[in-house]
N, C-alpha and C positions, 0 to 999 in steps of 0.2 A: 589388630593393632592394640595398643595399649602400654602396660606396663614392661613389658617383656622386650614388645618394640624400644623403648627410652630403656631401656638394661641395654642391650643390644649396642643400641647406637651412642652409648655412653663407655663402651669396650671395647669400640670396633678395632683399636689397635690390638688385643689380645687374638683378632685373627688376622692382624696382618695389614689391617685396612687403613690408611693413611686418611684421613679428615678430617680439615678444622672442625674447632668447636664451635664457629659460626656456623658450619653446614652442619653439622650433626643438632643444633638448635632450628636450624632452619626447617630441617625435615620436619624435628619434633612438634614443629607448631605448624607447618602446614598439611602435613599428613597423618598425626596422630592425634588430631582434633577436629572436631566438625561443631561448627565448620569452620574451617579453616584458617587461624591465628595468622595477621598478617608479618612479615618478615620485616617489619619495620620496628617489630617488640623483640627480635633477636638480641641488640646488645643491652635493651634494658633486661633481659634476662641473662645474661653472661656476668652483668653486674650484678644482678641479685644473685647468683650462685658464688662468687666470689666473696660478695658481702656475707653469706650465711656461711662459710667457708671461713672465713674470717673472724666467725660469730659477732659480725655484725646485723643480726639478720631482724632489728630496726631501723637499719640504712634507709632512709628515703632516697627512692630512686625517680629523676625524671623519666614520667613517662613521653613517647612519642607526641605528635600535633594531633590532636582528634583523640587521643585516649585519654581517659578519665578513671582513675577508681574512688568511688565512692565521691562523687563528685569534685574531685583533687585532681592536679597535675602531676602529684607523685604516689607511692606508692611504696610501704616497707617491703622492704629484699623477700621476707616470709609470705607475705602473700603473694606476689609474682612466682616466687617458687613453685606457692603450694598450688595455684588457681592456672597454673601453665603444666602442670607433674613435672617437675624438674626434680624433684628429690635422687636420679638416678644420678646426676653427676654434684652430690655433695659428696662432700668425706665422709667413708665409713667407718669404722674402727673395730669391724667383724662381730659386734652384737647386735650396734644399733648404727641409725644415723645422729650425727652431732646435732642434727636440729629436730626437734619434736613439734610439731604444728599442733598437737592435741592440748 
């Protein structure tokens, strides 16, 4: 698992495969992490991919009941992205992605 896996499941229509971007996040954080991201951080992460998509990717997002970063309830769009690998489903523009975590 890894990288390749969140590629993959970020194109699964390029082979045909129909699934939300809810389940294809879902997967993402419960099978390409250990352990295991609970599925209750799926749509704060569809917003943060959106948000960085948007180049909003200071967007404070609410995080879920019982998640915390950095002792806050919310959380900017670029670190959910970056601390989840979502970078597969941002925009690319064939050299780079639109948002540089570095």
């Amino acid at each position: 698992m890894g990288n390749n896996t969140s590629s993959e499941l970020a194109n699964l229509s390029e082979y045909g495969i129909d699934i939300s971007l809810e389940q294809q996040i879902a997967i993402q954080l419960t099978s390409n992490h250990y352990p295991p991201i609970p599925t209750t951080m799926v749509q704060p992460c569809i917003q943060a991919i959106n948000a960085c998509n948007a180049d909003e990717s200071d967007l404070e997002i609410e995080l879920p009941e019982g998640v915390f970063y950095k002792g806050n309830t919310t959380a900017p769009a670029w670190a959910i992205v970056s601390q989840h690998h979502l970078d597969a489903w941002l925009d690319y523009d064939g050299d780079e992605y639109y948002l540089d975590f570095e």
